[in-house]
N, C-alpha and C positions, 0 to 999 in steps of 0.2 A: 506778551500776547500768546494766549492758546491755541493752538489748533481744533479745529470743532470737529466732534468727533463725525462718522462715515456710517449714514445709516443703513449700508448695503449689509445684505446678510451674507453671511460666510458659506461659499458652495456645501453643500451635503456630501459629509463622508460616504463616502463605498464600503457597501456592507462585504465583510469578508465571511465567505461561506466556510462552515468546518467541514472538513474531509470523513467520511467513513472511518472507523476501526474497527469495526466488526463485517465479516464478509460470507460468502454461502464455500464453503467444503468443494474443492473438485472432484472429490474423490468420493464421496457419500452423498453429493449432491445437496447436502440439508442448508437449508437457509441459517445465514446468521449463524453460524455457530464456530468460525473460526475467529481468534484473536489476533492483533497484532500487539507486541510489546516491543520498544525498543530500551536496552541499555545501554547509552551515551556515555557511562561510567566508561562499559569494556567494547566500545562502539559496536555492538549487536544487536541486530535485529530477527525475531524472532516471528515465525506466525507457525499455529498449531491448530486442529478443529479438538472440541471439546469432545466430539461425537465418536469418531473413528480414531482418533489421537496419531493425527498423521502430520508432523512439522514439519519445518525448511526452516534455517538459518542463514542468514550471511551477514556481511559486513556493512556499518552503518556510517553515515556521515553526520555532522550538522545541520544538514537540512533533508536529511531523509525522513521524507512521511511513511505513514500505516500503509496507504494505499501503494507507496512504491515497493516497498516488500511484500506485497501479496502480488503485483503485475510481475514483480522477479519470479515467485514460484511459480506460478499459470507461464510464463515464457521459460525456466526448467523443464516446467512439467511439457509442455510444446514440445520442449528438442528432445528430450527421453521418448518422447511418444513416435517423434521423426526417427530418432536412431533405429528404433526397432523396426520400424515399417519400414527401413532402407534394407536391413540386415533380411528381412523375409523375402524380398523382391531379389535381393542378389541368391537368396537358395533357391528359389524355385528354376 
């Protein structure tokens, strides 16, 4: 004897949203025109603007997305920006 088959329908997949890889310049301001590339080969990642050709590099995992090595340079570019505003404040 068979079992009859279950005319319930199967919940609805969850849509997975794709992440950005292209992002706006901090430094030129320009929209869209920085990339990110990662090499999983020599685990690095890479982000550059096409505009002003200004990079950052670092080290990449297996689950490191586009968007985490652009929030690494913007949080770089943060503490360089902190250092120097420290270093003004103790000359004056």
């Amino acid at each position: 004897m068979g079992k009859r088959k279950s005319r319930a329908k199967p919940p609805p997949k969850k849509r997975m949203y794709k992440l950005d890889t292209v992002f706006s310049c901090p430094f030129c301001n320009h929209g869209s025109s920085v990339e990110c590339r990662i090499d999983m080969k020599n685990l690095i990642g890479e982000v550059s603007c096409g505009i002003c050709q200004e990079s950052f590099s670092t080290t990449a995992t297996a689950l490191t997305e586009a968007v985490d090595i652009y929030s690494e340079w913007i949080d770089e570019c943060e503490r360089v920006n902190n250092e120097d505003d420290e270093r003004e404040e103790q000359e004056v």
